[in-house]
ZADO-953788 format. One record per residue: residue in three letters; residue number from 1; x negated, y, z of N, C-alpha, C in turn. Coordinates in Angstrom, 3 decimals. Example, Ala and Ser with C-alpha at 12.3 -4.5 7.8 and 13.67 -1.06 7.14 Angstrom:
BEGIN
{pt ALA; 1; {-13.190; -5.690; 7.800}; {-12.300; -4.500; 7.800}; {-13.200; -3.300; 7.800}} {pt SER; 2; {-12.850; -2.250; 7.080}; {-13.670; -1.060; 7.140}; {-12.900; 0.030; 7.870}} 
% end
This chain:
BEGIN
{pt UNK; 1; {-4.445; 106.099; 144.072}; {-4.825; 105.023; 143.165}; {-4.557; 105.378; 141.704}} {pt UNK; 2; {-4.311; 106.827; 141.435}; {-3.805; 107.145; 140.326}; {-2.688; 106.864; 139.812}} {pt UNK; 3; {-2.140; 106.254; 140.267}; {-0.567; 105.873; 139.896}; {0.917; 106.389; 140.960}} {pt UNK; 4; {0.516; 105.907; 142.174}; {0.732; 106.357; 143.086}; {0.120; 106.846; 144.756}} {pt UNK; 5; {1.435; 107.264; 145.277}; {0.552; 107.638; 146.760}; {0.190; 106.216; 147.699}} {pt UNK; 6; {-0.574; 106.113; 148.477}; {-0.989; 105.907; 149.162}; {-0.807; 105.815; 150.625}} {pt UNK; 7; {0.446; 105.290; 151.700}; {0.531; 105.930; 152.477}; {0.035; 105.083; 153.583}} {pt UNK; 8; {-0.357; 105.444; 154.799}; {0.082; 104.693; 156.449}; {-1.704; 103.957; 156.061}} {pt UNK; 9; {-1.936; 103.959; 157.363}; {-3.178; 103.999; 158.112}; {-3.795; 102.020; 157.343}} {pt UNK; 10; {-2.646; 101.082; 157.530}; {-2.965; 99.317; 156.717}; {-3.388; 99.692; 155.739}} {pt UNK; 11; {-2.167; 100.158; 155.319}; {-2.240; 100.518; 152.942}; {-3.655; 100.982; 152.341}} {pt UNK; 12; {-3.999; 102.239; 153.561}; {-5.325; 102.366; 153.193}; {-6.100; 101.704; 153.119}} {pt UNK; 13; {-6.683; 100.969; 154.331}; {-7.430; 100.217; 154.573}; {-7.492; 99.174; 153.316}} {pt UNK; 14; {-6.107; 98.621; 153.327}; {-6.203; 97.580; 152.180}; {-6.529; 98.074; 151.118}} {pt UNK; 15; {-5.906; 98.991; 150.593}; {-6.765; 99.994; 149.235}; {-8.112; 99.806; 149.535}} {pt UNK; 16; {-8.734; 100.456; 150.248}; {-10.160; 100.380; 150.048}; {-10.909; 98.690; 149.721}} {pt UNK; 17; {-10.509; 97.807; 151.273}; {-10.851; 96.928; 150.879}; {-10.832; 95.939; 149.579}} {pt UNK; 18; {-9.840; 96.195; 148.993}; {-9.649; 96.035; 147.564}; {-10.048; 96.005; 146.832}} {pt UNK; 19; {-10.684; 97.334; 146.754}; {-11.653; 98.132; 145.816}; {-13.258; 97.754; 146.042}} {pt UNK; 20; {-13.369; 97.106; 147.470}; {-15.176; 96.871; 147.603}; {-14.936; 95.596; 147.316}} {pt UNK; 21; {-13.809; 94.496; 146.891}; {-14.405; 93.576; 146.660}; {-15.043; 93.332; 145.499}} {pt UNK; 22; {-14.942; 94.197; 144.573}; {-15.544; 94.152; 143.399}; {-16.552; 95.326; 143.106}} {pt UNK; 23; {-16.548; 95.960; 143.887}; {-17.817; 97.344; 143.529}; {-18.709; 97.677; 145.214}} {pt UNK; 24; {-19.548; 98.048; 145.128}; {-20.496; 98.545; 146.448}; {-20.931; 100.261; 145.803}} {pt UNK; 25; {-20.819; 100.558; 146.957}; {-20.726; 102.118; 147.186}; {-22.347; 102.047; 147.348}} {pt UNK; 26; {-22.792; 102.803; 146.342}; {-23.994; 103.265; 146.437}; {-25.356; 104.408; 147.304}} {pt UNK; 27; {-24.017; 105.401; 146.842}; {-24.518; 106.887; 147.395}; {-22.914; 107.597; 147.148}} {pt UNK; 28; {-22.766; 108.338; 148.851}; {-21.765; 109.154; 147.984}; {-22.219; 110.893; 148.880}} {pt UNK; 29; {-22.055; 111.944; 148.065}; {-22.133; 113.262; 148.038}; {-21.021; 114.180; 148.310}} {pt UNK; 30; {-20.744; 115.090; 149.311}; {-19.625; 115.929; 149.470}; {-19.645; 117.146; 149.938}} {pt UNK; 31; {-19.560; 118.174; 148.943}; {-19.859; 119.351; 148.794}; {-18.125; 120.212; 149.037}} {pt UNK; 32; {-18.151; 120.963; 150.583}; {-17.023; 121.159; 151.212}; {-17.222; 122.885; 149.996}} {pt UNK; 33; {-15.520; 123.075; 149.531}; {-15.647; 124.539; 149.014}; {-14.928; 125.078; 149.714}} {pt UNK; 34; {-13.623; 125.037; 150.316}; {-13.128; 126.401; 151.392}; {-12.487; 125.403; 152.697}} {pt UNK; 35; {-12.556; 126.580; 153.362}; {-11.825; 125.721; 154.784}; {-10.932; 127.239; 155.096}} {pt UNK; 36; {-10.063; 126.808; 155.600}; {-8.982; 127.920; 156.160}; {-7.359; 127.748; 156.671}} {pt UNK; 37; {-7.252; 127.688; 157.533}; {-5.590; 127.777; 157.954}; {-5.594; 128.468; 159.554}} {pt UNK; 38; {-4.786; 127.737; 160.116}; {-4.789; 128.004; 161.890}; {-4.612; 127.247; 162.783}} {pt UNK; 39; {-4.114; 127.780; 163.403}; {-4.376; 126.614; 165.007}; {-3.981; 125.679; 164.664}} {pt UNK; 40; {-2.919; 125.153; 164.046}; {-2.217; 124.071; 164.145}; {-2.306; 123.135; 162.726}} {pt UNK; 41; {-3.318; 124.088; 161.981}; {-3.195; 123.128; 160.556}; {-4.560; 123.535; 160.008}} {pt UNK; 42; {-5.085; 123.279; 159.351}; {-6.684; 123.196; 158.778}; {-6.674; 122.604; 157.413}} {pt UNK; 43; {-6.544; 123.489; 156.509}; {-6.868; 123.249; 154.986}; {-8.445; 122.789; 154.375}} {pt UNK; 44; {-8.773; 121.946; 153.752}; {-10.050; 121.920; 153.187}; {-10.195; 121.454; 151.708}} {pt UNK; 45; {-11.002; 122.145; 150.977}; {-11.064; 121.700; 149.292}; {-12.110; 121.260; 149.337}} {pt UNK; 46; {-12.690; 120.624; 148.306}; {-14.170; 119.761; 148.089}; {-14.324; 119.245; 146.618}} {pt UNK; 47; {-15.406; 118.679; 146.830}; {-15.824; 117.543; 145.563}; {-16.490; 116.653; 146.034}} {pt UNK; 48; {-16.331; 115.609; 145.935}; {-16.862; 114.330; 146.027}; {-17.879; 113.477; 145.109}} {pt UNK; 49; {-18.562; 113.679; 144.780}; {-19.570; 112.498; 143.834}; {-19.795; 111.355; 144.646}} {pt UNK; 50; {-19.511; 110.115; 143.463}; {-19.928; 108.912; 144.929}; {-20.435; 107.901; 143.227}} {pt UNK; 51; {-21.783; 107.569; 143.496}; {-22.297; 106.271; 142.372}; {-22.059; 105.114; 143.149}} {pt UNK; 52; {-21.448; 104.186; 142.029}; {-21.254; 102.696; 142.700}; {-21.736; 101.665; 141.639}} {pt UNK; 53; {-22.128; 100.810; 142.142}; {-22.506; 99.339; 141.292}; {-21.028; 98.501; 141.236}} {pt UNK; 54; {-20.653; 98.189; 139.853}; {-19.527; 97.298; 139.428}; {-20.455; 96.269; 138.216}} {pt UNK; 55; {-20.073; 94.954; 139.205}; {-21.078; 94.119; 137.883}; {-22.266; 94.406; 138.146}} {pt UNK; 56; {-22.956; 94.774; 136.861}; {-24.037; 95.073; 136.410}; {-24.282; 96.758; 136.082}} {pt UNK; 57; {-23.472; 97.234; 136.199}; {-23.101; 98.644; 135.482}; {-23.457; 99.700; 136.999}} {pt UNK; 58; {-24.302; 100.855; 137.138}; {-23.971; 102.045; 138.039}; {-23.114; 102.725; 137.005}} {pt UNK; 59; {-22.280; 103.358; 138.126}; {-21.309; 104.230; 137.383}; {-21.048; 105.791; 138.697}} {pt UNK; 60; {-20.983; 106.716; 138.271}; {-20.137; 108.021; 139.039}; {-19.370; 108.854; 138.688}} {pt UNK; 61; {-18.907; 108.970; 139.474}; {-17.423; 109.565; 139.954}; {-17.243; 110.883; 140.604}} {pt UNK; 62; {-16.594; 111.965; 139.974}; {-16.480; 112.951; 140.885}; {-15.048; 113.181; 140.809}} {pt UNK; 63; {-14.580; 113.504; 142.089}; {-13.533; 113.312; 142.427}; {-12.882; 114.881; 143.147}} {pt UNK; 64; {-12.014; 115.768; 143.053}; {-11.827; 117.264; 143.238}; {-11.014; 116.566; 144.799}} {pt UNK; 65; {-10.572; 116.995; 146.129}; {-10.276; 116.794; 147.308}; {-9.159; 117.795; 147.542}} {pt UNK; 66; {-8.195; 117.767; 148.581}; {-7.480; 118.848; 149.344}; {-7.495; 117.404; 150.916}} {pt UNK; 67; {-8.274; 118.396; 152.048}; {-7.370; 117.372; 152.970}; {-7.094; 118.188; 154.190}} {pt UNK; 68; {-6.318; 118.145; 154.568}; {-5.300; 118.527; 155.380}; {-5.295; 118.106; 156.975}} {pt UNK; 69; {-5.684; 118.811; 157.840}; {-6.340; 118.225; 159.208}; {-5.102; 118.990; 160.200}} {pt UNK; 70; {-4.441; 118.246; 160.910}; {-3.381; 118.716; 161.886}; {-4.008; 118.308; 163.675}} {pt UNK; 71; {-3.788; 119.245; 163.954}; {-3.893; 119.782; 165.360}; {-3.557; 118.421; 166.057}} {pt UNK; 72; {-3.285; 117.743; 167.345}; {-3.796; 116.643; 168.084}; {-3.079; 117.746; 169.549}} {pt UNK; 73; {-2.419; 116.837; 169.830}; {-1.932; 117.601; 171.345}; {-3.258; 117.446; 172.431}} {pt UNK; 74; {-4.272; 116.863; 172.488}; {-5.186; 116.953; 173.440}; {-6.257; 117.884; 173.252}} {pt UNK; 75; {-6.131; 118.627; 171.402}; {-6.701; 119.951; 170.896}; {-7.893; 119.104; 169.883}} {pt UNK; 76; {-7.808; 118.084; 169.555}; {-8.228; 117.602; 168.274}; {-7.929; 117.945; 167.123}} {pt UNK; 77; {-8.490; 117.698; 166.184}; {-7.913; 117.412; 164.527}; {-8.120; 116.055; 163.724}} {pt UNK; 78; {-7.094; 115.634; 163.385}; {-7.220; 113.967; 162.834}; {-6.912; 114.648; 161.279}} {pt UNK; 79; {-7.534; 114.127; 160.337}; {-6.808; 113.993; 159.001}; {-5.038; 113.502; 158.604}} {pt UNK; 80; {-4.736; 114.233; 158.221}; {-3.128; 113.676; 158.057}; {-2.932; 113.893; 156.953}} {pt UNK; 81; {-3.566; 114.604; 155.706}; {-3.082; 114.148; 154.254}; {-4.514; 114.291; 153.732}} {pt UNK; 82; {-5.221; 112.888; 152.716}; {-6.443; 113.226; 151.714}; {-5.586; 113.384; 150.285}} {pt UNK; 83; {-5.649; 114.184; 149.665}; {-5.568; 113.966; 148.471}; {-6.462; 114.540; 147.349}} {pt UNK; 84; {-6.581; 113.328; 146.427}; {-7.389; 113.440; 145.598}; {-7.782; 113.152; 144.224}} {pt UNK; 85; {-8.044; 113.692; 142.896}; {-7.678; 113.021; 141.777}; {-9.302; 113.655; 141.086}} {pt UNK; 86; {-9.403; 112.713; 139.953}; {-10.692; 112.482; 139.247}; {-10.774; 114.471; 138.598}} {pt UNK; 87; {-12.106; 114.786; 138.500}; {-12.509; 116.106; 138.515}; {-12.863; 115.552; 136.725}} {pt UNK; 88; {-12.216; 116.729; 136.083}; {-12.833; 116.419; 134.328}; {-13.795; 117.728; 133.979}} {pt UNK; 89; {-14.898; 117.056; 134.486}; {-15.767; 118.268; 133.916}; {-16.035; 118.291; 132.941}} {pt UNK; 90; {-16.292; 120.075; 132.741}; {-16.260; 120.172; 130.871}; {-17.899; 120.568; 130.373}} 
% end
């Protein structure tokens, strides 16, 4: 949220919901740049573009990613850390 983290599966949820009560997600774009770790852990970087309607206003957002995918004893991968902060392109 830019201020702080974010944690546990509610918080999120409520974060988000939060956030759509005042904006609708338009279009969003995600362009994966590396993937790499091992069995038990799975690194991924990205960028995110996502346009949203607030008000009257479209607005977008690109956003730089790390998320972090851990192994699942039945041989899955669930997400277990997104993190992510606004991309300042120059």
């Amino acid at each position: 949220n830019g201020y702080d983290f974010v944690i546990g599966r509610e918080n999120i949820k409520n974060f988000w919901a939060e956030d759509f009560k005042t904006s609708k997600l338009l279009e969003m774009k995600t362009t994966v740049i590396t993937v790499d770790g091992n069995d038990d852990l799975i690194y991924e970087t990205g960028k995110t573009t996502s346009r949203g309607l607030y008000q009257d206003s479209v607005y977008v957002v690109t956003v730089k990613y790390i998320n972090l995918w851990k192994k699942q004893t039945d041989g899955t991968y669930k997400l277990d850390i997104d993190f992510w902060n606004k991309d300042f392109i120059k």
